[in-house]
C-alpha positions in Angstrom: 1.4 2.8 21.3 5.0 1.4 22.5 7.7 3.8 21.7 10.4 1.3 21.1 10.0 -2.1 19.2 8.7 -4.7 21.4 9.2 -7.5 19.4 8.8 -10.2 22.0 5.2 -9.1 22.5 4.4 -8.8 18.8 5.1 -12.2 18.2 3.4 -13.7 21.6 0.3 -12.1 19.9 0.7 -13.6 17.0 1.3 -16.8 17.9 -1.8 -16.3 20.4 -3.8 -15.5 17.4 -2.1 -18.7 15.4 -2.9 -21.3 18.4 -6.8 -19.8 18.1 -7.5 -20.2 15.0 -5.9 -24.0 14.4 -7.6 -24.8 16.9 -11.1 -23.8 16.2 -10.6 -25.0 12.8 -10.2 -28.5 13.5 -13.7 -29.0 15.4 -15.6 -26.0 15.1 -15.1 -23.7 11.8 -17.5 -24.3 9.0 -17.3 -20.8 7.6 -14.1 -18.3 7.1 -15.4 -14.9 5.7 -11.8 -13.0 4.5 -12.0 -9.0 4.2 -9.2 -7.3 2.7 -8.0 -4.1 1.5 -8.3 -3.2 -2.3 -4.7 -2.6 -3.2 -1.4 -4.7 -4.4 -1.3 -5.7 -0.4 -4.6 -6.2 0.2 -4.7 -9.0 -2.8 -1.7 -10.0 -1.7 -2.4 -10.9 1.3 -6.6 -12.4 0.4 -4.3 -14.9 -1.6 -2.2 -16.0 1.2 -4.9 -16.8 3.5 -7.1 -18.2 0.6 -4.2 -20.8 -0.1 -3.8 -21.0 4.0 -7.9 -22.4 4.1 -7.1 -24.4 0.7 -4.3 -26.6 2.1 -6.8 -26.4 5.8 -9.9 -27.6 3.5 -11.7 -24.9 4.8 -14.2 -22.7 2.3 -14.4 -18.9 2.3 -15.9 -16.1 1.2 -14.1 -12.9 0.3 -15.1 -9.5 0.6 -13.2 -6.2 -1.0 -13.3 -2.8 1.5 -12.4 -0.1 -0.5 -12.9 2.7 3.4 -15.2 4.0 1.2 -18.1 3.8 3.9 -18.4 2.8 7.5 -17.9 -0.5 9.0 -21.1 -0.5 10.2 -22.7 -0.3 7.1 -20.1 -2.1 5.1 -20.8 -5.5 7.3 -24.3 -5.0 7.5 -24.6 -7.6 4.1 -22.0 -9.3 5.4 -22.3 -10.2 8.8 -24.5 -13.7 8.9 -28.2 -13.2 10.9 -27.8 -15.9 12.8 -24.9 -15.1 15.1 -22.7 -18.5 15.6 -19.4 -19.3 16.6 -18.6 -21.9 13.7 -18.3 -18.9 11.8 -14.9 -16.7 11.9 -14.0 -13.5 9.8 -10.1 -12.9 9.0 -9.5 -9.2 8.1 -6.0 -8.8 6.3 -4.4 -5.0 5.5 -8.0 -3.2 6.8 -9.4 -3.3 10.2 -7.6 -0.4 12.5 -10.3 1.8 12.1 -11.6 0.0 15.5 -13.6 3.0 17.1 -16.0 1.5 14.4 -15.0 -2.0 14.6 -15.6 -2.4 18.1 -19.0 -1.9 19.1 -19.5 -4.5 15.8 -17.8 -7.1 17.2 -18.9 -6.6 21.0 -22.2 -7.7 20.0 -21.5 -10.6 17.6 -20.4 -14.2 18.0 -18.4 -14.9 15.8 -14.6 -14.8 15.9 -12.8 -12.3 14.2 -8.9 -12.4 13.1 -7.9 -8.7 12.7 -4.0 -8.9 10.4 -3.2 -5.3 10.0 -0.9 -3.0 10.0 -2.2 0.7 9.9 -2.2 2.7 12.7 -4.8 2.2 15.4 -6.7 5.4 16.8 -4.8 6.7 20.4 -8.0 6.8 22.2 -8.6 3.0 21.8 -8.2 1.0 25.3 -6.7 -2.5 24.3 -7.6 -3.8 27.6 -11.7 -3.4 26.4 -11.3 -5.7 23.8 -14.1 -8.5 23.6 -12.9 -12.4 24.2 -13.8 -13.3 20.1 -11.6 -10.7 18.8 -7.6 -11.6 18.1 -6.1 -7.8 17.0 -2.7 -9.0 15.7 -1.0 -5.2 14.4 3.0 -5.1 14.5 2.0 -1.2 15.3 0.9 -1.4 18.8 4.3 -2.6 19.9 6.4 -0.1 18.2 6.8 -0.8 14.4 6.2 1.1 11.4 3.8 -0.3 9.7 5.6 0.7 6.1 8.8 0.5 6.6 8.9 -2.3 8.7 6.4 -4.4 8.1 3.8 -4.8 4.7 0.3 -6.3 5.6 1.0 -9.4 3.3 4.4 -9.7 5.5 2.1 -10.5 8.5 0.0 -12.6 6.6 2.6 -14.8 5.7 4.1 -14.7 8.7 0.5 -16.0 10.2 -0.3 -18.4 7.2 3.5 -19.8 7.7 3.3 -20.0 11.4 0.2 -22.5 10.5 1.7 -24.4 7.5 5.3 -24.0 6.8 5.3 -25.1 3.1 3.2 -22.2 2.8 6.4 -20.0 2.1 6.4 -21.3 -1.7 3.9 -18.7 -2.2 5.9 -15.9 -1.2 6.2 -14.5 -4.3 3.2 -12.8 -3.3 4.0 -11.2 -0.4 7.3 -9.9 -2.2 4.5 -8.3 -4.5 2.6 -7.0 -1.2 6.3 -6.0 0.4 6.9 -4.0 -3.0 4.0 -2.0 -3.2 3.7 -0.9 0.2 7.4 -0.1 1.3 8.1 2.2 -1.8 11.9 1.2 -1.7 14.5 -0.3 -3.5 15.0 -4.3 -1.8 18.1 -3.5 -0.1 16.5 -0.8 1.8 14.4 -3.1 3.0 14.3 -3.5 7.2 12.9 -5.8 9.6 10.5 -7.7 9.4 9.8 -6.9 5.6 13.9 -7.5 5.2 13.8 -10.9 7.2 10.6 -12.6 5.1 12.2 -11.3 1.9 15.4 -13.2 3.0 13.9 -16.3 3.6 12.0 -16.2 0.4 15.0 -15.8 -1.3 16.9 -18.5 0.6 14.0 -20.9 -1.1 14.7 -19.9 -4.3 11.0 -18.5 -5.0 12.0 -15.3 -6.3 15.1 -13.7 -7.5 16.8 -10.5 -6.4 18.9 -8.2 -8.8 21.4 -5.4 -8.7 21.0 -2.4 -11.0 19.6 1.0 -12.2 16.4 1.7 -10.4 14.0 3.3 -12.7 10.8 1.8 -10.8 7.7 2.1 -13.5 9.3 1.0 -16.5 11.8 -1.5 -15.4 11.2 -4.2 -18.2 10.8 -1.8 -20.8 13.2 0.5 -23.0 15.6 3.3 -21.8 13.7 6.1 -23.2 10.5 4.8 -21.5 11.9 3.8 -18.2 13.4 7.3 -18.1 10.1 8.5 -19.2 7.6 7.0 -17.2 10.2 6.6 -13.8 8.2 7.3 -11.2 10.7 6.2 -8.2 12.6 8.0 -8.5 11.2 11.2 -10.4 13.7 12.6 -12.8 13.7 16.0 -13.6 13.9 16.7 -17.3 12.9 12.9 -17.9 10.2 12.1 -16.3 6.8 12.9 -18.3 8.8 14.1 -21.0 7.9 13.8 -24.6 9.8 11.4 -26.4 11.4 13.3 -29.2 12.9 15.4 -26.0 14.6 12.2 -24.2 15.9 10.8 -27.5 17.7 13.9 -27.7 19.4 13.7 -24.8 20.2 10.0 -24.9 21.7 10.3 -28.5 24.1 12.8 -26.4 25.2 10.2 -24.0 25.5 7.7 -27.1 22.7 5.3 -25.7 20.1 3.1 -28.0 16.9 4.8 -26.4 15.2 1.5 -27.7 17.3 -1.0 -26.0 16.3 -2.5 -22.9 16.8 -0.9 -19.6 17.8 -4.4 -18.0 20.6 -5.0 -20.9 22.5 -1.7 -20.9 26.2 -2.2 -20.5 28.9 -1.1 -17.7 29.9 2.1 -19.6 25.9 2.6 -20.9 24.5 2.6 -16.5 28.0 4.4 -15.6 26.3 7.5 -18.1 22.7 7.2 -16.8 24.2 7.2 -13.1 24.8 10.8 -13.7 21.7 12.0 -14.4 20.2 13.5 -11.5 18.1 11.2 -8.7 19.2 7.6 -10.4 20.9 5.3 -8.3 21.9 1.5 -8.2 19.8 -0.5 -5.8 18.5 -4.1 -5.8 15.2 -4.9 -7.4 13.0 -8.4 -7.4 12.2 -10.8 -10.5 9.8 -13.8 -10.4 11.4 -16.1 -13.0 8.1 -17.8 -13.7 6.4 -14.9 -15.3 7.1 -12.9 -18.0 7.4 -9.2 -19.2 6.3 -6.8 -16.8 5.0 -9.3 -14.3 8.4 -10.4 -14.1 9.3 -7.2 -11.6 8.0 -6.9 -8.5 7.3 -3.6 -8.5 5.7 -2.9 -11.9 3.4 -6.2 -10.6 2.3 -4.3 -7.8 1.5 -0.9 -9.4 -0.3 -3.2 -12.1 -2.0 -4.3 -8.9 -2.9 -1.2 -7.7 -4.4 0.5 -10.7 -6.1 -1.9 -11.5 -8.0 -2.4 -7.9 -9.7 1.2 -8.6 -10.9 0.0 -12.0 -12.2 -3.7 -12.3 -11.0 -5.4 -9.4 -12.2 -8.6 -10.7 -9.3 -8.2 -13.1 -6.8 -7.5 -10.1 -7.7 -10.6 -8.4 -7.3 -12.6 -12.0 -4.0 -11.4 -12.9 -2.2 -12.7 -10.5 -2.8 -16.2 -11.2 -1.7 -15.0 -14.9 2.1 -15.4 -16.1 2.0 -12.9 -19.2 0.0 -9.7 -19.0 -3.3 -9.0 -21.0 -3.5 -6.9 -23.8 -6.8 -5.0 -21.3 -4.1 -4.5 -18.6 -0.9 -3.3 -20.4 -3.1 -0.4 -22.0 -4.2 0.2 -19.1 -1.3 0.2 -16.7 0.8 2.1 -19.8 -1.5 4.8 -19.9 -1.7 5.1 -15.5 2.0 5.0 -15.6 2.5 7.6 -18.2 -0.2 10.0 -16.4 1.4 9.1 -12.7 4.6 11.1 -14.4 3.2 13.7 -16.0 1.3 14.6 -13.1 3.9 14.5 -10.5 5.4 16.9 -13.5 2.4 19.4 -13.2 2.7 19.4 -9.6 6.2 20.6 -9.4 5.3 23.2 -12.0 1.5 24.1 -12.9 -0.5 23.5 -9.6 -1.1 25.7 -7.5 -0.6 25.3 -3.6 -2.3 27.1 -0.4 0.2 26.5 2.3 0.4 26.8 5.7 2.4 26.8 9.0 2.5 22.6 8.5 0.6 22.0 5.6 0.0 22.0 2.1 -3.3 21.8 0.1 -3.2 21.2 -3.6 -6.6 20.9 -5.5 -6.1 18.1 -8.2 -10.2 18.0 -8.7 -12.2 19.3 -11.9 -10.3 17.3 -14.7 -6.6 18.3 -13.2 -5.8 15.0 -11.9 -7.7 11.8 -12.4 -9.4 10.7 -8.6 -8.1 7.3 -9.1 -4.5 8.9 -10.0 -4.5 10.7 -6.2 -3.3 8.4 -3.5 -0.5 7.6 -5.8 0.7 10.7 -7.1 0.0 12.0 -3.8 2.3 9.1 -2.5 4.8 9.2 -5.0 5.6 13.0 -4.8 6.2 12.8 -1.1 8.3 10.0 -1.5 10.7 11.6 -4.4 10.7 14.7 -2.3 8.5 17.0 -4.4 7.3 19.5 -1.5 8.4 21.0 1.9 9.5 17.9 3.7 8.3 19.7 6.9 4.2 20.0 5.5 2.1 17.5 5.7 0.5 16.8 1.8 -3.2 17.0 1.5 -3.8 16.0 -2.0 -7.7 16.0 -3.6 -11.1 17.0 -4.8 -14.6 16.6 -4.8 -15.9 13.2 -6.0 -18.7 13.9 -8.3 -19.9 10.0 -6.8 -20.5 10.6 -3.3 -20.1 15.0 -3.4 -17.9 14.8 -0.7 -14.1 15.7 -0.7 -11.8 12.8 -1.1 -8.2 13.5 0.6 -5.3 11.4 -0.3 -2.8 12.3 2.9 1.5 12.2 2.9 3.8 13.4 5.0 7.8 12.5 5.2 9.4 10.8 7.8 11.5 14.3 8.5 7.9 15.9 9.3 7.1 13.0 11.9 10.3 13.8 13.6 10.1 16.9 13.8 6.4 17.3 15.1 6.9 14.7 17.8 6.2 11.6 16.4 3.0 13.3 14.8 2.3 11.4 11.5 -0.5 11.0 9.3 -3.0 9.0 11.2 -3.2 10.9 14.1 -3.9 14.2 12.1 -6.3 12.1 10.6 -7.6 10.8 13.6 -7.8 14.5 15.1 -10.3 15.6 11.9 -12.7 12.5 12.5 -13.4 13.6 16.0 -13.8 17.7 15.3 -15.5 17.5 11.6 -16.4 13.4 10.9 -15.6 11.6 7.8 -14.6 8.5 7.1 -10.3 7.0 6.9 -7.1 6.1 8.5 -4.1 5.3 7.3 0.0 4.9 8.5 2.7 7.4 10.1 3.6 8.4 6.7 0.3 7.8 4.6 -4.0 7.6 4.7 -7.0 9.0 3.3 -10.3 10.2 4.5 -13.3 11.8 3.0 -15.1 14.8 4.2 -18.2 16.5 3.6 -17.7 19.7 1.8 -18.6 22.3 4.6 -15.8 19.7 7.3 -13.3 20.5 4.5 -14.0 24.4 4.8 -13.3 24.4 8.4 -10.7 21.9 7.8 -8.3 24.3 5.6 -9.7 27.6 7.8 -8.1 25.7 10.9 -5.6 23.4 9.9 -2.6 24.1 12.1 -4.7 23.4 14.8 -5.1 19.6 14.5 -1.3 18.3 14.3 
């Protein structure tokens, strides 16, 4: 992987990839099949390429990979019997995992599109790569795949690239942008900073300055303070509500007034609390209530992908949210806090030389509550910037040991440029599983005997 940013290359590649596929699709494409990731991003970017095909008059198929299993078997239902070239597969947010990838598409026809942006595997030689394979991944020239660039970012940039008009849908890859980079819009860089920029510049989506409470942000005071989960404030944040009334009525605040509508004097209080800031934040004027803000969208997004994703894909054609979804999202959020809470507090850690293992299994922590409390309490700085977060439990599903994975960008520094996906990397060779992930974030899941040796040995695989 290129040390410094090549951006030159990226975007030869990409337009490579761009020429390929407009091409084919004139005279020889009579089936896309789209595979994307099932998060905020993910959807994101399945929408931009579905609308990409729609203005192309080209019919699809989509397909949801959840890295729950192999490639190999994932695309075994998939993949058509008889091999032809008139067919072409576009992967969006998913598809570094190429060590199992590879050998797939080596023996196909077809042509695949690869759009991603997690890390790809070091031992992977890019010179091996078959003629019907187009690997477009901002990573392999330099850039961070979070902080630079989202997967719906590339997307758009590809769909754009094809058809500019395209751009009046990037109010959905703001939502993508939102979800992945975990930051306030002004702390927004490169590529991620640019596409937002030009969305704004077409008037698609609006940006605004003020408190950033990122969970609640269209609700009241007392529940944004309550259920803020970027950033986590101490002594707010999965409190009960009697407690932050209290100490609003102190400040001389309305706890029931809306967080958007505070006065000068009312944000000049709350901007001494600890952790709040000022910082700009995204509203899409043509929907309402919570799926006005970016943010609170994507998390909407991202719970609800782990629950009925059926309902994730619906919702974003939607302008108000569902009674089904609010519950649900109220409750998530609520839960997200209290348990970023009980790991400051209640759980218990095993730590060592550069990690730290915190079993959230048996009831602690709900399974589908672990990637992003494992996220969100690396981001707020929760733990020993220096250890690398392994946050999980057996799922009672598949009895093997699910592992959400963080580390800070302090700890990548540090260890030599060491970050998430080659520890992750490291463990699939020695002990198996399945996952991947960026610098800063991934998953994978273990059997339960790999996990044994996994915390026995741990130091030895950074």
């Amino acid at each position: 992987m290129a040390k410094k940013p090549d951006r030159t290359a990226f975007l030869r590649d990409l337009e490579g990839a761009v020429e390929h596929f407009t091409d084919n699709s004139k005279s020889n494409y009579n089936n896309i099949v789209l595979i994307s990731h099932n998060d905020a991003d993910g959807i994101s970017s399945l929408q931009l390429i579905q609308n990409l095909l729609y203005k192309m008059k080209l019919s699809n198929d989509y397909f949801i990979y959840n890295r729950s299993v192999s490639w190999e078997h994932f695309l075994h239902g998939i993949l058509p019997k008889r091999q032809t070239n008139k067919t072409a597969l576009i992967f969006t947010d998913v598809g570094s995992n190429l060590s199992d990838l590879l050998p797939i598409i080596k023996n196909r026809e077809e042509h695949f599109y690869i759009l991603d942006h997690h890390e790809v595997d070091n031992a992977i030689d890019f010179n091996d790569f078959p003629n019907n394979l187009h690997f477009i991944n901002p990573t392999v020239y330099g850039f961070d795949g979070l902080a630079d660039i989202a997967g719906s970012t590339l997307t758009h940039m590809f769909a754009t690239s094809i058809d500019p008009s395209l751009i009046k849908y990037g109010w959905l890859t703001v939502i993508g942008i939102a979800g992945d980079s975990l930051r306030s819009m002004d702390k927004l860089q490169s590529f991620n900073k640019e596409t937002y920029q030009e969305i704004l510049d077409e008037e698609i989506v609006e940006d605004r300055k003020g408190l950033i409470l990122f969970g609640s942000m269209h609700d009241t005071v007392k529940n944004s303070l309550k259920n803020s989960i970027l950033p986590f404030i101490p002594g707010f944040s999965g409190e009960s509500d009697l407690h932050i009334k209290t100490q609003l009525s102190t400040m001389h605040i309305d706890a029931n007034k809306k967080l958007i509508d505070i006065n000068e004097n009312e944000i000049q209080s709350l901007l001494k609390l600890p952790k709040i800031n000022l910082g700009n934040y995204c509203i899409l004027p043509f929907k309402s209530g919570m799926l006005r803000f970016t943010f609170e969208h994507s998390l909407l997004l991202n719970i609800l992908s782990f629950k009925n994703i059926s309902a994730a894909i619906s919702i974003m054609a939607q302008k108000s949210i569902t009674r089904y979804a609010k519950t649900i999202y109220k409750d998530y959020v609520s839960d997200l806090a209290i348990n970023m809470k009980k790991l400051s507090q209640d759980l218990s850690k095993n730590e060592t030389k550069n990690a730290i293992f915190i079993d959230a299994g048996n009831g602690k922590i709900a399974p589908s509550n672990w990637s992003d409390t494992a996220s969100f309490s690396m981001v707020n700085g929760l733990f020993d910037q220096n250890k690398m977060l392994f946050l999980g439990g057996l799922e009672k599903k598949t009895r093997m040991i699910k592992l959400s994975v963080r580390c800070s960008r302090k700890f990548i520094k540090t260890h030599k440029n060491c970050g998430v996906n080659n520890v992750i990397t490291n463990i699939k060779q020695k002990l198996g599983g399945n996952g991947g992930g960026h610098k800063l974030a991934g998953g994978i899941r273990l059997s339960q005997a790999s996990f044994k040796l996994l915390k026995q040995n741990i130091d030895n695989y950074f």
